[in-house]
DRENPALO-870788 format. One record per residue: y, x, z of N, C-alpha, C, O in turn. Coordinates in steps of 0.02 Angstrom, whole numbers, plus 50000, padded with zeros to 5 digits. Example, Ala and Ser with C-alpha at 12.3 -4.5 7.8 and 13.67 -1.06 7.14 Angstrom:
REM residues 2
497165066050390497755061550390498355066050390498345071250423
498885064250354499475068450357500025064550394500575067050402
This chain:
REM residues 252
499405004250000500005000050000500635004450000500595009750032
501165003049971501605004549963502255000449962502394996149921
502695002950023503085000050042503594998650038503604994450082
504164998750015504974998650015505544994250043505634988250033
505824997450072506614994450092507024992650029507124996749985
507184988150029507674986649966508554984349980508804980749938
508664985049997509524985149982509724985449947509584989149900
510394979849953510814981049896511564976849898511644971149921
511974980249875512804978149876512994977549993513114973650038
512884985449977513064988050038514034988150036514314989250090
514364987349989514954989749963515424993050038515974990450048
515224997550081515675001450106516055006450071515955008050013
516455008450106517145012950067517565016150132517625015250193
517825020250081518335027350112518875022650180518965016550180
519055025750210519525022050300520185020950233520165023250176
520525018250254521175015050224521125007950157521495003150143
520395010750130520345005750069520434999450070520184996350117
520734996550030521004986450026520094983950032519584987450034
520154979050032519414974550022519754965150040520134962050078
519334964449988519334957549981519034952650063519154946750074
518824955450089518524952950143518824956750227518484954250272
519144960050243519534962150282519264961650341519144966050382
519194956050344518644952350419518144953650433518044953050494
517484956150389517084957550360516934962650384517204966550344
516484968250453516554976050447515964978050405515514974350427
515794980450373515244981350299514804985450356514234983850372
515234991850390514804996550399514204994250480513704997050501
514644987350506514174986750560513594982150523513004983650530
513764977450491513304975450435512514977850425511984975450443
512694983550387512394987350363511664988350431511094986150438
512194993750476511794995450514511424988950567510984991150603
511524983750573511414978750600510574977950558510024978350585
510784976450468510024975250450509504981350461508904981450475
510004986450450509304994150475509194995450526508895000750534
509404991250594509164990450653508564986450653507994988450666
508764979350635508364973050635507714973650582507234969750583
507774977350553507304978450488506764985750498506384986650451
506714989550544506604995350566505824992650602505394996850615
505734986150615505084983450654504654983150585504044983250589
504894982950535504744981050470504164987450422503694987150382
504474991350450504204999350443503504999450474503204995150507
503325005850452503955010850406503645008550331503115005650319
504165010950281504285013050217504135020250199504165025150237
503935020050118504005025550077504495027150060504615033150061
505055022250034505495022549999506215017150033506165011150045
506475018950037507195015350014507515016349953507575021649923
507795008449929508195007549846508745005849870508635001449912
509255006849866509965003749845510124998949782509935002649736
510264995449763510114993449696511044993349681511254988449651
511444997349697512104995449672512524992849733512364990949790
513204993549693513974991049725513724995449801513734992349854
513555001049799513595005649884514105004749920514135002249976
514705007849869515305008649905515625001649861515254999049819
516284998749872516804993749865517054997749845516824996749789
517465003349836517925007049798517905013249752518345017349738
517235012749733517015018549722517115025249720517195029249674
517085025849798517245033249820516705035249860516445031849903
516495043349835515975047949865516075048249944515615050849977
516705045549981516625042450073516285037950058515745038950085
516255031750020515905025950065514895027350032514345025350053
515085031349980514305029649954514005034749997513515032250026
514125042650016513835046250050513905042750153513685045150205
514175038350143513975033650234513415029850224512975030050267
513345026150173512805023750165512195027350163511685025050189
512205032750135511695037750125511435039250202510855039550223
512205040250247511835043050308511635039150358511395040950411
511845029450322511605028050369510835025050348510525020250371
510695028550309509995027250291509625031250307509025029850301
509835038250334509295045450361508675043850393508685040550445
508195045650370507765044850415507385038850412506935038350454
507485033450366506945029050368506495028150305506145023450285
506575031750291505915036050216505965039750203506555041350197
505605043450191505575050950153505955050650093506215056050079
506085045650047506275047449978506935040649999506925035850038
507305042349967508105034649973508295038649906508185044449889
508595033549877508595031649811509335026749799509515023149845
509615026949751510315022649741510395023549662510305028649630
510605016749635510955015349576511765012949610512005010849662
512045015749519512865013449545512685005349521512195002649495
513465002549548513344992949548514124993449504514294999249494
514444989849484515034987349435515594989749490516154991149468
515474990249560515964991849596516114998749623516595000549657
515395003649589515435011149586515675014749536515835012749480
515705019749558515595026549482515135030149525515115031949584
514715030449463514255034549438514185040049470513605041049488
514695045449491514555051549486514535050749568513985051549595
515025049549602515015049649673514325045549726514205046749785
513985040549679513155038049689512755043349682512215044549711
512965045649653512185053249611512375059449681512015061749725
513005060349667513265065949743513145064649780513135069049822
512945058149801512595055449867511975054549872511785054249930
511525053949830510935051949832510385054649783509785053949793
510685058049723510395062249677510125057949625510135051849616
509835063549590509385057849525509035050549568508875051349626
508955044949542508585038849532508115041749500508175042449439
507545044049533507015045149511506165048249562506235053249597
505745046149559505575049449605504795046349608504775041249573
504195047749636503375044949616503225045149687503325049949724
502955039349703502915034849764502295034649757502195030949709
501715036949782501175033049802500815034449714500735039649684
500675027349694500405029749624501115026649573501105028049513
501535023649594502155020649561502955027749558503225031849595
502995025549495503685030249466504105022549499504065016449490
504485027049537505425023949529505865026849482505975032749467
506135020649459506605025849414507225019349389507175013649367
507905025049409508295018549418508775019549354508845025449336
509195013449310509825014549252510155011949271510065008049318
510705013149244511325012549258511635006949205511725007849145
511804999449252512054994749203512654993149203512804988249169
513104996349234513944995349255513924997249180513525000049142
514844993049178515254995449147515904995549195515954991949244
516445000849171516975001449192517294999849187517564999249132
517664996749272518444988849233517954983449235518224978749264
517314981849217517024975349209516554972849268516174976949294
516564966949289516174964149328515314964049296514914967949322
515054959149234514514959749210514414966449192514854970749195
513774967349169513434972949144513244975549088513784976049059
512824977849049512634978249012511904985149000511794990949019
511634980748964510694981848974510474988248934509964991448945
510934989648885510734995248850510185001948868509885005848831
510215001248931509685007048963508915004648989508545007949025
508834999648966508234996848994507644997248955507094998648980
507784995848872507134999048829507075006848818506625009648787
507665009948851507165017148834506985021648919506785027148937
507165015948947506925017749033506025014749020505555017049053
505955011048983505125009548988504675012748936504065013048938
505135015448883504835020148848504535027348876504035030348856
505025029048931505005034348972504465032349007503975036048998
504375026749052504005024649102503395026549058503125031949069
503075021348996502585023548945502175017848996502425012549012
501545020049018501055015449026500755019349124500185019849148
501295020649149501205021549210501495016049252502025013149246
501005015349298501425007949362502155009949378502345015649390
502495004649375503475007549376503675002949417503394997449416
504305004549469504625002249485505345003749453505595009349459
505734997749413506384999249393506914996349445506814990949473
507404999549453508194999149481508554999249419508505002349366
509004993849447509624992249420509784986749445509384982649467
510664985949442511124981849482511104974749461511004969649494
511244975549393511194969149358510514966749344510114970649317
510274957949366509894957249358509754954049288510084949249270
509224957049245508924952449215508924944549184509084941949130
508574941649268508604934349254508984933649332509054938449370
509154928649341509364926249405509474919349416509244915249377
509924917249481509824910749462510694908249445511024903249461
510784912249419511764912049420511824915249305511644920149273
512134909349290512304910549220512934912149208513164913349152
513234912149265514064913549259514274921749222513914926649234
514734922149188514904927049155515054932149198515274937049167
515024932949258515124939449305514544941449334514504946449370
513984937049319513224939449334512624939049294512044937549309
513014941349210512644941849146512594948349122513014952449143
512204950049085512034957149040512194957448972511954952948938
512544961548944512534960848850511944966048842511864971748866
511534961648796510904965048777510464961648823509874963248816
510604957348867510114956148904509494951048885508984950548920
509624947348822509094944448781508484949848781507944949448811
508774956448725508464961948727508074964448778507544967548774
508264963448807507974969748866507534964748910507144967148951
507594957948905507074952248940506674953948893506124955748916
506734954048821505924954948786505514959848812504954959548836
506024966148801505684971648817505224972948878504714976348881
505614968548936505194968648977504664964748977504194966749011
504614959748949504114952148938503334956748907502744955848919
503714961948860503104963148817502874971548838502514975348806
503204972448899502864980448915502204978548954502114973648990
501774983548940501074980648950500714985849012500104986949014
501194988749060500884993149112501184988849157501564984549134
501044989149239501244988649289502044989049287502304993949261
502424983949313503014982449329503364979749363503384973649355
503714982349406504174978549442504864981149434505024986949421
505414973549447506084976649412506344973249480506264967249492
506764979049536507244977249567507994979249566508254984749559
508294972349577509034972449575509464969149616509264965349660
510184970549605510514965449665510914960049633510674955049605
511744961649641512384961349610512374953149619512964951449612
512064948949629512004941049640512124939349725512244934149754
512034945149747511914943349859511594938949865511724934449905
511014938949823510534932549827509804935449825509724939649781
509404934349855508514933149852508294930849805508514925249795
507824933149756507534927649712506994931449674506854937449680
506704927049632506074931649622505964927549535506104921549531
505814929949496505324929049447504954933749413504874939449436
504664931649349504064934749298504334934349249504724929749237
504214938649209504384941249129503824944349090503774950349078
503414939549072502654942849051502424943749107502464939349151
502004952549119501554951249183502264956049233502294958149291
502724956149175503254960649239503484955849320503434949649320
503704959349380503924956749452504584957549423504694962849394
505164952149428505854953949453506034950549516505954944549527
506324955349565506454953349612507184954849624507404960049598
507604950949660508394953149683508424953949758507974950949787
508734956549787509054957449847509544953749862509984951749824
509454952549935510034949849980510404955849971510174961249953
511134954049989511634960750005511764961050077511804955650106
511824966450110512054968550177512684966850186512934968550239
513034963650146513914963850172513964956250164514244954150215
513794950550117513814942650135513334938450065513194941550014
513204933750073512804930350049513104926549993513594923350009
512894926249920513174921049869512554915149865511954916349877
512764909949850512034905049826512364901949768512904898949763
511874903449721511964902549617511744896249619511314894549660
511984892249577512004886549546512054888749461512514892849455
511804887749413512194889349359512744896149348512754902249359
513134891049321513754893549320514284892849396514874894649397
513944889949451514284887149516514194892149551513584892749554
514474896849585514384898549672514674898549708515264897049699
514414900549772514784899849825514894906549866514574911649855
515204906249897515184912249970514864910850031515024906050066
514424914550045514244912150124514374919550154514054924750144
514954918250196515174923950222514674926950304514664932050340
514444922850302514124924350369513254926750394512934928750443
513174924950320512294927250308512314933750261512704934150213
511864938750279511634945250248510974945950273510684943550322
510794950050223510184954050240510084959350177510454961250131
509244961250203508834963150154508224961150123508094955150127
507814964850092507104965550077506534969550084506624974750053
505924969350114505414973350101504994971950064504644967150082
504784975949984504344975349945503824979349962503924985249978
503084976249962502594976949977502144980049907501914974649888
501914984349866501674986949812501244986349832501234988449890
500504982949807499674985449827499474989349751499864990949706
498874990049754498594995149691499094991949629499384986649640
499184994649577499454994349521499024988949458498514989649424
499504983549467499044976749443498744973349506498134972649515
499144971749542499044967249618499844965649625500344969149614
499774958149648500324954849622500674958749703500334959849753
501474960349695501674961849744501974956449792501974950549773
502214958049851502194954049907502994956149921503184961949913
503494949949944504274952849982504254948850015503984943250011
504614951750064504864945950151505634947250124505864951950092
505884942450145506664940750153506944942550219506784938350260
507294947150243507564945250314508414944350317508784948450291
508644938750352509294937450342509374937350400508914935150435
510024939650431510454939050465510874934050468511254933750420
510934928950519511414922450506511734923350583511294924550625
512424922850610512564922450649512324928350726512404927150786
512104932550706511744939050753510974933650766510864932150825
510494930950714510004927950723509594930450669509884931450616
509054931650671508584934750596508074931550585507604931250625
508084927950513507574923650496507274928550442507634931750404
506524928950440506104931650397505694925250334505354920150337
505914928150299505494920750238504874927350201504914932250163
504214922850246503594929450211503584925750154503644919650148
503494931250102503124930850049503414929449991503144924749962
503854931849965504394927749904503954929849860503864935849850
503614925049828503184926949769503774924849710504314921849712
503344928349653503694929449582503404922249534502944923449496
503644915949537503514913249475503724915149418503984920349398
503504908149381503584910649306504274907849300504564909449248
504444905749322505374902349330505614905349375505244906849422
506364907449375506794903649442506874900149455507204899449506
C-alpha cells in the first residue's frame, strides 16, 4: 500500500502581502490540518497540487515546504494560477519522484495573469509516464464539478481523451476548485482536493464560498490496477469530519 497526503491551495505568502481574505490566517490553517491529519499516517508521499503561496513568492511557498518537514520522506509541489513556477521548484524541487511501484510526476497548468489553465502538458507527461503505474499532479482539474470559466482548461477536451485512452495504471490528482471530488476517465482515478485555506462548493457555472470549512486528503494506492481508496478530512468550525472512501465514479 501506498500512501499519500494530498494538499492543495495552501495559498500562504510573504508578511506584508494584501489577500482577499484578511480574516482568514492560511498559515494556522494549514498547520491545524497537519496536526489533525498526522493520526492518518504515516505517508510515503506528500503532493501539493498548486496555489502554495497567494502571491507568488519563494516566502510563502518555501513555509509551506517547512511546514510539511517531516511527514514523508518525499513532498512534492506543483505551481497553481496563483504561483510562479520558479519560486515552487526553489522550494520543493523537480515534481518528480517513484513511490513504492508508482512514478509521481507533476505539470504545470498555470498560465500567467490568468485564473483558468491550460492542458498542453498532459499528453506528453503520459508519453513520458509510457506504461508504468503513475500518479499525475496538476492544479487544474480535468473534470470537476464547476464549468465556470475560472475552473476550465484550454485543451482540456484533449487531454480528457488522452487520459480516457492511456492504457497503464492512473491516477490524476488536482486542486484549484477547494473542493473534494472524484471521477473516471477510462480506467484513469481523478481525484481533487479540499484546500487548507477555505472551501468552494460547484454548481455548474454557480459557486459559493464556504469560508469556514478546509481540509485535506489521504490517497490510499494498493498494487497497480486496484481501484484506489481517499478519506476526506474537513475541518468545520475546530471539528473534523472524515468521509471514508471517496470512490471514483464514472460521473461527477
Amino acid at each position: 500500500m501506498t500512501r499519500l497526503l494530498h494538499l492543495s491551495d495552501t495559498h500562504l505568502r510573504a508578511p506584508g502581502a494584501s489577500s482577499l481574505h484578511p480574516e482568514i490566517d492560511v498559515a494556522a490553517r494549514l498547520a491545524e490540518v497537519v496536526d489533525r491529519i498526522r493520526a492518518h499516517g504515516p505517508f510515503d508521499a506528500v503532493v501539493v497540487t498548486g496555489d502554495v503561496c497567494d502571491d507568488g513568492s519563494e516566502v510563502g511557498a518555501r513555509a509551506v515546504r517547512d511546514a510539511l518537514d517531516g511527514l514523508a520522506p518525499v513532498i512534492l509541489a506543483v505551481p497553481g494560477n496563483h504561483d510562479l513556477a520558479a519560486p515552487v521548484r526553489a522550494a520543493f524541487g523537480e515534481p518528480r519522484a517513484e513511490v513504492g511501484p508508482w512514478l509521481i510526476l507533476g505539470i504545470e497548468t498555470q498560465v500567467e495573469g490568468e485564473v483558468a489553465g491550460v492542458a498542453d502538458g498532459v499528453a506528453p507527461a503520459l508519453a513520458e509516464i509510457g506504461e508504468r503505474p503513475a500518479v499525475l499532479l496538476m492544479h487544474h482539474p480535468i473534470e470537476s464539478r464547476s464549468t465556470h470559466e475560472w475552473f476550465t482548461l484550454r485543451e482540456g477536451a484533449a487531454a480528457a481523451e488522452a487520459v480516457a485512452t492511456h492504457t497503464a495504471p492512473l491516477v490524476v490528482l488536482s486542486g484549484h476548485t477547494h473542493e473534494a471530488y472524484a471521477a473516471r476517465l477510462g480506467s484513469a482515478h481523478l481525484f481533487g482536493a479540499p484546500s487548507t485555506y477555505y472551501s468552494i462548493r460547484h454548481d455548474g457555472t454557480e459557486f459559493e464560498f464556504v469560508t469556514s470549512e478546509f481540509g485535506a486528503a489521504v490517497v490510499e494506492l494498493g498494487e497497480p490496477g486496484q481501484d484506489p481508496e481517499v478519506d476526506v478530512v474537513m475541518v468545520t468550525d475546530s471539528t473534523m469530519t472524515v468521509e471514508d472512501h471517496l470512490t471514483a465514479p464514472e460521473g461527477v
